[in-house]
FILO-699542 format. One record per residue (C-alpha): residue in three letters; x, y, z. Coordinates in steps of 0.25 Angstrom, whole numbers, m for minus. Layout:
! residues N
<atom r="Ala" xx="X" yy="Y" zz="Z"/>
...
! end
This chain:
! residues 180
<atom r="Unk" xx="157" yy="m161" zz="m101"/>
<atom r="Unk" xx="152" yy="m148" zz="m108"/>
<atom r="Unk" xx="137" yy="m156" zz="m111"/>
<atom r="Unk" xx="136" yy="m160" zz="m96"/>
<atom r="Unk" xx="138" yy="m145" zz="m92"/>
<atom r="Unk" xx="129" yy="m141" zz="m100"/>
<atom r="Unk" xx="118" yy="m153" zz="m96"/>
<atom r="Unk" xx="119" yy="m147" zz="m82"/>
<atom r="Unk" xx="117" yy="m133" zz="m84"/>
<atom r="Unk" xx="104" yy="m136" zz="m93"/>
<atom r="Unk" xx="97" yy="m147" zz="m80"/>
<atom r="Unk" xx="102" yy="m137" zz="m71"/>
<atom r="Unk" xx="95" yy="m125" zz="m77"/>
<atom r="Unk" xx="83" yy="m135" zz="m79"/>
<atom r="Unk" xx="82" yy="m138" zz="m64"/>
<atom r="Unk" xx="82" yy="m123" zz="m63"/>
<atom r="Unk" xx="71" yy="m121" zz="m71"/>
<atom r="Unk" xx="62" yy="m133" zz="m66"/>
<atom r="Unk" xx="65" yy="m127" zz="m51"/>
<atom r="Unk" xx="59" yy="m115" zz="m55"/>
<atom r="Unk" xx="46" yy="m122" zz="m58"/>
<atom r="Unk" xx="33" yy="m116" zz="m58"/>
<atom r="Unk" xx="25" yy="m124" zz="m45"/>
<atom r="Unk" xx="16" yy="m114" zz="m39"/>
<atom r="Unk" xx="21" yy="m118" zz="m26"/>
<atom r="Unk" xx="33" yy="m111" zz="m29"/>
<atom r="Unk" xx="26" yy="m98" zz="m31"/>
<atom r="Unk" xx="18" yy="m98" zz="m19"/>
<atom r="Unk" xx="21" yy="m88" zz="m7"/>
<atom r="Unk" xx="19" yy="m97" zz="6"/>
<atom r="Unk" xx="10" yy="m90" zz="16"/>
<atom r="Unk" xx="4" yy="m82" zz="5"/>
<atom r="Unk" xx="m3" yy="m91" zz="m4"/>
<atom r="Unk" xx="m17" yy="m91" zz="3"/>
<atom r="Unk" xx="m17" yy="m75" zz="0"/>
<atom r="Unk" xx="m13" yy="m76" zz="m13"/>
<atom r="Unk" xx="m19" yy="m89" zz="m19"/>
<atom r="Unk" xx="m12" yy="m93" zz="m33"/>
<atom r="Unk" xx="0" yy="m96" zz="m36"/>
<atom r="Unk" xx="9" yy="m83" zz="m43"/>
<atom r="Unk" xx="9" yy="m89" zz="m57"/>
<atom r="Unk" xx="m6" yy="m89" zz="m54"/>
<atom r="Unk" xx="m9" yy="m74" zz="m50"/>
<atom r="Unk" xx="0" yy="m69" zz="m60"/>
<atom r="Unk" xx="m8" yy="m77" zz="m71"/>
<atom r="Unk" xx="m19" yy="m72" zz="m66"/>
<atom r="Unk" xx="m15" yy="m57" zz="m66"/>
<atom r="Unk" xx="m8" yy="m59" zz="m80"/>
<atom r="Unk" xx="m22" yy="m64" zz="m84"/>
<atom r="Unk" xx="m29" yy="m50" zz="m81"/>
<atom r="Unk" xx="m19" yy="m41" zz="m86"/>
<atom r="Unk" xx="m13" yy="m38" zz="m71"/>
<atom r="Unk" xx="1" yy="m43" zz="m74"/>
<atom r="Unk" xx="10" yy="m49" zz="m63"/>
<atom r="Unk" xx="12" yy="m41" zz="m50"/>
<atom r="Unk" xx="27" yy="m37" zz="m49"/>
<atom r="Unk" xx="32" yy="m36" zz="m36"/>
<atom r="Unk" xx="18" yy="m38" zz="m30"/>
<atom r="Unk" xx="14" yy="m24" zz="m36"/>
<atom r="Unk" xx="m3" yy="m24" zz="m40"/>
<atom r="Unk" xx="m2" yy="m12" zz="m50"/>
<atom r="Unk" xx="m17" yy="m17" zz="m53"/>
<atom r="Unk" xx="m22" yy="m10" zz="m39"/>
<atom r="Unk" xx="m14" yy="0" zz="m37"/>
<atom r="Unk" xx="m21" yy="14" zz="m35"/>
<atom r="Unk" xx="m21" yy="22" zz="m50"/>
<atom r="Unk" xx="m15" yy="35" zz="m44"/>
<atom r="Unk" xx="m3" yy="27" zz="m40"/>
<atom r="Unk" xx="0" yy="19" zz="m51"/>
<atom r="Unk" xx="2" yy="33" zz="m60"/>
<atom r="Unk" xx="14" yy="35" zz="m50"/>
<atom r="Unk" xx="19" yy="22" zz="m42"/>
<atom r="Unk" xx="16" yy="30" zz="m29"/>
<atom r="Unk" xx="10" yy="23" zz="m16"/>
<atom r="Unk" xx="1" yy="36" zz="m13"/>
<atom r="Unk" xx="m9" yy="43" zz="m21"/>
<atom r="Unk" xx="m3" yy="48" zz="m33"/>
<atom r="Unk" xx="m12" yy="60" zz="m33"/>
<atom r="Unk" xx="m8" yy="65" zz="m18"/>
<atom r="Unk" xx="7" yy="61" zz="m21"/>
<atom r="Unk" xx="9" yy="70" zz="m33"/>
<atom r="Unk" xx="2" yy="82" zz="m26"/>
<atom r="Unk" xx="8" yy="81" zz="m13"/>
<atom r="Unk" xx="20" yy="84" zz="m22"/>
<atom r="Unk" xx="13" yy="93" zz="m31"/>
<atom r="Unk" xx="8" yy="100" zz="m16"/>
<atom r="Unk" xx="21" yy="100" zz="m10"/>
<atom r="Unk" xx="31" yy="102" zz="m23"/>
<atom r="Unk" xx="35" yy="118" zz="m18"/>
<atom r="Unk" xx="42" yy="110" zz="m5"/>
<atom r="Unk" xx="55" yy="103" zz="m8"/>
<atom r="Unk" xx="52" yy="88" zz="m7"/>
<atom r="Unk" xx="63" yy="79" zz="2"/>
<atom r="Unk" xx="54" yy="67" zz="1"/>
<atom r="Unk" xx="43" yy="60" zz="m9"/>
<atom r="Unk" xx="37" yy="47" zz="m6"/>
<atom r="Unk" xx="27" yy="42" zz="m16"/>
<atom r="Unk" xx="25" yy="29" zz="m8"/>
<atom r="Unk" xx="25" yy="34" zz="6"/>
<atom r="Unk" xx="16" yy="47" zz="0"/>
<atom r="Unk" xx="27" yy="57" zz="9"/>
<atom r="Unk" xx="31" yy="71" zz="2"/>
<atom r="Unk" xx="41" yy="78" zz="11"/>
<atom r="Unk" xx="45" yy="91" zz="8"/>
<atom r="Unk" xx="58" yy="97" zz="13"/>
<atom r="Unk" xx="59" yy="114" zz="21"/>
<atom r="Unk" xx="53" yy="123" zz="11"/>
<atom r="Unk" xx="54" yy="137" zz="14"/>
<atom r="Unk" xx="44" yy="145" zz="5"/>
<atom r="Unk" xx="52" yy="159" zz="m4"/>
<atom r="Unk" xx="51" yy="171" zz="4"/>
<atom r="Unk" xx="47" yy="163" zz="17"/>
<atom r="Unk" xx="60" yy="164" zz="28"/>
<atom r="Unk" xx="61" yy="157" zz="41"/>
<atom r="Unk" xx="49" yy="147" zz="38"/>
<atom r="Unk" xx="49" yy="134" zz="30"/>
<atom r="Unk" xx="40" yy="122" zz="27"/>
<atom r="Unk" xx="40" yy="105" zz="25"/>
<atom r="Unk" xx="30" yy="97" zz="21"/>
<atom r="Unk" xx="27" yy="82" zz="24"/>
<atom r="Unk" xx="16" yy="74" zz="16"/>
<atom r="Unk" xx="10" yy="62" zz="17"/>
<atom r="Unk" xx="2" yy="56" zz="7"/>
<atom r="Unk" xx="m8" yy="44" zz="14"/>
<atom r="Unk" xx="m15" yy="38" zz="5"/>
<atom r="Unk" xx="m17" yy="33" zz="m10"/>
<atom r="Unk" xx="m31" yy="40" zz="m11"/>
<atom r="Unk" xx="m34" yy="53" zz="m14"/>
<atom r="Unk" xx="m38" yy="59" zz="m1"/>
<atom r="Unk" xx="m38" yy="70" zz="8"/>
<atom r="Unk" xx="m32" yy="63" zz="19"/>
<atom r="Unk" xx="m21" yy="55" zz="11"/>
<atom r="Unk" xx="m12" yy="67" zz="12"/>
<atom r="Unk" xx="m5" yy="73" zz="25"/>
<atom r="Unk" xx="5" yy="85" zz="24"/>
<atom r="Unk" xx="13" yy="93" zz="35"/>
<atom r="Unk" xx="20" yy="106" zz="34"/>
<atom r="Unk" xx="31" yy="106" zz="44"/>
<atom r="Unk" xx="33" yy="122" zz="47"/>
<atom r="Unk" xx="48" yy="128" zz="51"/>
<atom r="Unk" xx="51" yy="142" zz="55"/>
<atom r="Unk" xx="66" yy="148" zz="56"/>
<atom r="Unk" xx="70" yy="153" zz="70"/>
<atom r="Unk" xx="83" yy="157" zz="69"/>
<atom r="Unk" xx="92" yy="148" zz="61"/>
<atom r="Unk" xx="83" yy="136" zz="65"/>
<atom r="Unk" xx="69" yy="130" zz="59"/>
<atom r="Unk" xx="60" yy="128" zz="69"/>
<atom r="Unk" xx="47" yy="118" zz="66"/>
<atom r="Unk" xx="33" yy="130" zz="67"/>
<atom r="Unk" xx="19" yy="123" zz="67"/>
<atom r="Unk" xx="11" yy="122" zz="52"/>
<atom r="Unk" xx="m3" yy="123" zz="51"/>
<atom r="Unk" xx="m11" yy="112" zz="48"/>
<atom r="Unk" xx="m19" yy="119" zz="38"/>
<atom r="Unk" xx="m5" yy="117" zz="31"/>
<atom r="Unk" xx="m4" yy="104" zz="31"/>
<atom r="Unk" xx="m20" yy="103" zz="25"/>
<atom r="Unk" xx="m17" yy="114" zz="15"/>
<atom r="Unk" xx="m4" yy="105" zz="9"/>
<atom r="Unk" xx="m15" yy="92" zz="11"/>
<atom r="Unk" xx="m25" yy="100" zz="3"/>
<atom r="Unk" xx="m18" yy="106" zz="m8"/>
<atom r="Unk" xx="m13" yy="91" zz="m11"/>
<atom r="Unk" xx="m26" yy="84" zz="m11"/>
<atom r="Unk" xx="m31" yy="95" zz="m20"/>
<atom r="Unk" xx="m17" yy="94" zz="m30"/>
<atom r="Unk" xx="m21" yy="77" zz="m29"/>
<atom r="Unk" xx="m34" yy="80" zz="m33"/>
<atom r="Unk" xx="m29" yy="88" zz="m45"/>
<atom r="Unk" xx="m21" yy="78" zz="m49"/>
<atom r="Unk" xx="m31" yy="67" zz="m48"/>
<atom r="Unk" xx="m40" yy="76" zz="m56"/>
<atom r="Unk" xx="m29" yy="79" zz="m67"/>
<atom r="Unk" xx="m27" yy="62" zz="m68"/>
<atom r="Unk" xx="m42" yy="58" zz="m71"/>
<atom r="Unk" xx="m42" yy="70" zz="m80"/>
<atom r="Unk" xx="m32" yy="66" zz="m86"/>
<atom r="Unk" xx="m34" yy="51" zz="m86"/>
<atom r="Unk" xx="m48" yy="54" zz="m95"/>
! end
């Protein structure tokens, strides 16, 4: 009784393993095969073949910008690091490195009463350029025991802009330095 139990376990787990076979049909995506001509086995031979390696959850680590792959970002590194670097003296509520938005939270400079400041940025693109970054200075004034929103200059918004694209290009400059 024993021996029998034992025979079926072992051509069960063979008709286990000879369902997961290795017919190409199996691993074709319906609909697709026409943009992606080969098989799986196929691609992934043909990557292992030229020192790519095998894509992990569809990720192409092979064409991905240099400046991002040093920090996993989806923004230019560069312009990430110094909007941060620009807007570090304001107390950050929010940081994303994917999206490329800073937000700061009210900062009201020592010695100043009755006015304080917030800053927004927005970083566009993954080249380093001058119109890749977008900054606003939001202005409040005290009035009484209320905060009341006052106009900032635009002058401002491009004087943040410039300082990061100069700290960016400091940085940039530092990392081929450094990379020879």
């Amino acid at each position: 009784m024993r021996f029998g139990g034992m025979r079926a376990w072992a051509l069960a787990a063979g008709l286990f393993v000879a369902g997961c076979g290795t017919a190409s049909e199996s691993l074709r995506t319906p609909g697709l095969d026409e943009y992606n001509p080969g098989s799986r086995r196929e691609r992934a031979a043909s990557r292992a073949g030229t020192g790519e390696g095998i894509l992990i959850f569809g990720t192409d680590r092979s064409r991905r910008d240099a400046a991002a792959d040093a920090t996993g970002i989806g923004v230019n590194a560069f312009l990430w690091r110094a909007t941060l670097d620009t807007l570090g003296f304001l107390p950050i509520t929010s940081a994303d490195p994917f999206g490329g938005v800073v937000i700061s939270d009210w900062y009201q400079p020592p010695g100043t009463r009755g006015e304080r400041f917030r800053a927004t940025a927005y970083i566009l693109g993954r080249e380093l350029r001058s119109d890749a970054v977008r900054v606003t200075v939001f202005r409040q004034v005290q009035q009484g025991a209320n905060w009341v929103d006052s106009a900032t200059s635009p002058a401002t918004n491009a004087e943040f802009e410039d300082r990061i694209l100069a700290r960016a290009r400091e940085l940039r400059a530092q990392s081929l330095a450094a990379a020879r």
